[in-house]
C-alpha atoms as one frame of an Amber mdcrd trajectory, in Angstrom:
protein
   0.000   0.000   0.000   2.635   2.344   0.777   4.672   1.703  -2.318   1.656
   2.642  -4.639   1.335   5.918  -2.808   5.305   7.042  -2.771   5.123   6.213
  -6.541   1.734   8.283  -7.179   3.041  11.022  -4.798   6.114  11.518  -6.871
   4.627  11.254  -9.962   2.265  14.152  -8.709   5.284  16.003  -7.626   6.995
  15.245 -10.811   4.178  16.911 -12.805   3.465  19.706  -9.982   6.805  20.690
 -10.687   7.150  20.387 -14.752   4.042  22.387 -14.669   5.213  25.271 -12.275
   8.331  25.510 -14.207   6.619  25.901 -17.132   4.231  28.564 -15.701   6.438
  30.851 -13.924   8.163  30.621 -17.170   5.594  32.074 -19.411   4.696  34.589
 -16.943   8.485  35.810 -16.550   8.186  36.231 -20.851   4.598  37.799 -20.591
   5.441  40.298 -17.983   9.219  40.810 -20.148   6.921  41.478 -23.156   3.943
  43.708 -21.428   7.338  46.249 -20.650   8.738  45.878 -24.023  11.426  44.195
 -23.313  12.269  41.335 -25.831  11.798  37.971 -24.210  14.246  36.160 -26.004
  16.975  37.359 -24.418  18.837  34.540 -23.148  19.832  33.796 -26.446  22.491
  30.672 -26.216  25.998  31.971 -26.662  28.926  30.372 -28.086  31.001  27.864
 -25.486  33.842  26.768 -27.133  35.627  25.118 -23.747  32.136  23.289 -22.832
  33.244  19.500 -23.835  36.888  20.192 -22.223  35.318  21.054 -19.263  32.974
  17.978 -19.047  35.812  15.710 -20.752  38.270  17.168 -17.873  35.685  16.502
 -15.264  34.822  13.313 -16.468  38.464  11.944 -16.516  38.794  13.486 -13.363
  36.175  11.360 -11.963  37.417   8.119 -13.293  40.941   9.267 -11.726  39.069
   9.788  -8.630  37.440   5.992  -8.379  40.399   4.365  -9.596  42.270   6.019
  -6.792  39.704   5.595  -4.651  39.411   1.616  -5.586  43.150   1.477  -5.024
  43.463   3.179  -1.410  40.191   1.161  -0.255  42.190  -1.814  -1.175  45.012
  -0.878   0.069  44.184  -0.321   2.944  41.216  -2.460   4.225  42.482  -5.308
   2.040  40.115  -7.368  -0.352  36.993  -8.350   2.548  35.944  -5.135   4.029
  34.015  -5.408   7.730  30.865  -3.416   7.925  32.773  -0.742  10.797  34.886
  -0.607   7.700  32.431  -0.172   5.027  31.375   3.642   5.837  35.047   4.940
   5.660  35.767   2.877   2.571  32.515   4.998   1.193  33.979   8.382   2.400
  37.034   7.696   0.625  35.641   7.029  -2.966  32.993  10.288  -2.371  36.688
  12.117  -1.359  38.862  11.026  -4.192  35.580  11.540  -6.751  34.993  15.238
  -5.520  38.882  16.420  -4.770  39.702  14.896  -8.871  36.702  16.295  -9.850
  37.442  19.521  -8.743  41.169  18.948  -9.975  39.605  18.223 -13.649  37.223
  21.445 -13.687  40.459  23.432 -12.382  42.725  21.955 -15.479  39.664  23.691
 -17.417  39.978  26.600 -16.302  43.603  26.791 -16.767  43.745  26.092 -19.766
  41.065  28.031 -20.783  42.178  31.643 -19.201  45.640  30.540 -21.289  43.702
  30.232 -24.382  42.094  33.682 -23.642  44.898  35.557 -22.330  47.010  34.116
 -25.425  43.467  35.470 -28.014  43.235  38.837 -26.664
């Protein structure tokens, strides 16, 4: 009984929320247009760095849960103990955010280069 009702609460939350979006949305363009202002004004620009940015973050990642594997293993050895288990989890969500981060920071290094070197 309770499983039918999580799934047709979110499903009512999932369409509560596609709906508001899209409502707030057309008011923000109505009330843009009612003061003459164009609507389409988030017009998409150019990003040239956009797939080095996810390509760095993604490698970054993978760095992050191959380290991660490694230092779990390491260190707790092949069977891990339940006491075990949670610090073995903070350690892959550590190594996955800090190469993450390392990967969207290569980005931006090489992109400022690329614009300092353009202009």
């Amino acid at each position: 009984m309770s499983g039918e009702l999580v799934a047709i609460t979110m499903f009512v939350g999932a369409f509560a929320l596609v709906f508001g979006i899209r409502y707030f949305l057309n008011k923000e363009k109505m009330a843009m247009i009612e003061r003459g202002i164009d609507p389409g004004l988030r017009k998409a620009t150019p990003k040239p760095f956009i797939s080095l940015k996810f390509g760095l973050l993604m490698v970054g990642l993978g760095l992050g849960l191959l380290v991660a594997l490694f230092t779990v293993r390491g260190v707790f050895g092949p069977d891990i103990s339940n006491a075990e288990e949670g610090q073995a989890v903070a350690v892959y969500f550590g190594s996955i955010f800090i190469f993450g981060g390392l990967g969207l920071i290569t980005s931006y290094v090489i992109e400022k280069k690329w614009l300092d070197r353009q202009g």
